[in-house]
C-alpha positions as CSV (number, residue, x, y, z in Angstrom):
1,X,-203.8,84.2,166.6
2,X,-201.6,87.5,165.7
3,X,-199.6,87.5,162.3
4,X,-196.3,88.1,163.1
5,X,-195.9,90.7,159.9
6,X,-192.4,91.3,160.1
7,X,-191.0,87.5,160.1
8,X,-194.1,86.8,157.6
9,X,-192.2,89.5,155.2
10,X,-188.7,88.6,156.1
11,X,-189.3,85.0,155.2
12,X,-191.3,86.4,152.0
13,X,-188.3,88.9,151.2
14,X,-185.8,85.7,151.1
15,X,-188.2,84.0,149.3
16,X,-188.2,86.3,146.4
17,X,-184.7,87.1,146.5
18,X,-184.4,83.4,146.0
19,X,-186.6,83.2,143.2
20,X,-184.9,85.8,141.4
21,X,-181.3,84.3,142.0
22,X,-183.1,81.1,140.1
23,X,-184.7,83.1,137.6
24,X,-181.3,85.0,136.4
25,X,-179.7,81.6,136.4
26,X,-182.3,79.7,134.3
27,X,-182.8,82.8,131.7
28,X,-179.0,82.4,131.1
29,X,-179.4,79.2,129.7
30,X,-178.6,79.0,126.4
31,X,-180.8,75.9,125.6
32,X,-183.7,77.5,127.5
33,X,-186.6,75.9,125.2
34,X,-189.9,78.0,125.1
35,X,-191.9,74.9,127.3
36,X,-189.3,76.1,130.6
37,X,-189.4,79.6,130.2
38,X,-193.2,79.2,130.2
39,X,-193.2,76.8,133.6
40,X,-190.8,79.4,134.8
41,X,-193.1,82.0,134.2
42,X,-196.2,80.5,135.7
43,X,-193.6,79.5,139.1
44,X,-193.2,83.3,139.2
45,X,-197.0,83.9,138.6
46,X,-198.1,81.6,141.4
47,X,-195.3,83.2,143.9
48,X,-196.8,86.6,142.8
49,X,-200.2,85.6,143.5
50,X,-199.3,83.9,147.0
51,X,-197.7,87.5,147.7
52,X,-200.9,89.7,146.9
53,X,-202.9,87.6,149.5
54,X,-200.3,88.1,151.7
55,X,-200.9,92.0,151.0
56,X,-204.9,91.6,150.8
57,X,-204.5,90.0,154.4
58,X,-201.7,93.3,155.7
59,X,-204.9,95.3,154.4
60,X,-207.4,93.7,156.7
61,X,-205.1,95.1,159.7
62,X,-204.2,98.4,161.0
63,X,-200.2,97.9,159.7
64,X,-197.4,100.2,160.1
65,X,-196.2,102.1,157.1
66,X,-192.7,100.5,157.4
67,X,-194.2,97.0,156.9
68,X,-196.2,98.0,154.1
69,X,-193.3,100.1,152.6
70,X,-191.6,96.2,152.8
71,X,-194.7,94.9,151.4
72,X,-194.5,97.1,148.2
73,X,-190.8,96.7,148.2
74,X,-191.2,92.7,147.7
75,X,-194.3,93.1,145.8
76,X,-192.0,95.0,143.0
77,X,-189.6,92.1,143.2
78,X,-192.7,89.8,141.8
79,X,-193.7,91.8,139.3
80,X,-190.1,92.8,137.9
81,X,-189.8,88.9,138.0
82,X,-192.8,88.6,136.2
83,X,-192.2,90.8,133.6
84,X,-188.5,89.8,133.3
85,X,-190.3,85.9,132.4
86,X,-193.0,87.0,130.5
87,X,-190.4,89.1,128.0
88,X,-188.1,86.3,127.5
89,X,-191.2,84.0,127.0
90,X,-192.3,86.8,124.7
91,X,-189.3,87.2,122.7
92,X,-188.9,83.2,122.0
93,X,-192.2,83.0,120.4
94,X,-191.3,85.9,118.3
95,X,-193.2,89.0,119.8
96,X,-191.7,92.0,120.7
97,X,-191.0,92.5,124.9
98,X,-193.9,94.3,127.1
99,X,-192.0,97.9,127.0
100,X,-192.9,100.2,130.0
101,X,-192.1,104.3,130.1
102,X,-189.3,105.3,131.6
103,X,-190.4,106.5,135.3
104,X,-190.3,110.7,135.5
105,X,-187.5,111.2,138.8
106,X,-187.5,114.5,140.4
């Protein structure tokens, strides 16, 4: 049976924008206690993962570079979203946030 890649990614793109609708929402809580930002960052790891077998399953096929531009598009949306939760879960316990460079634009 044939993947149909680009409902497969439209379905994971709303998924994610989703997610990340939920995720600005719950970090705005003011009474966010560290035992929910932690369940809302291992939600956001287990969407994550789901998403890289989706990608290690795109690799296994001969996929056009539009789809896998989408891929890496959505995958980015994860790991923003993952970082986003891990920092607030971060900054509750009283470490400092995970701090990346500043990307180099030409």
């Amino acid at each position: 049976m044939a993947i149909d890649w680009i409902s497969t990614l439209q379905e994971q793109a709303e998924f994610a924008k989703q997610i990340a609708d939920d995720v600005a929402h719950t970090l705005e809580i003011a009474d966010l206690n560290t035992a929910q930002a932690a369940r809302l960052y291992r939600v956001v790891e287990q969407g994550a993962q789901t998403f890289d077998r989706i990608i290690e399953e795109m690799e296994q096929h001969d996929i056009d570079d539009d789809l896998i531009q989408a891929a890496e598009t959505i995958a980015d949306i994860w790991t923003n979203l993952s970082v986003t939760t891990a920092n607030k879960l971060r900054v509750m316990q009283g470490l400092a946030p995970i701090e990346f460079p500043s990307e180099v634009t030409e």
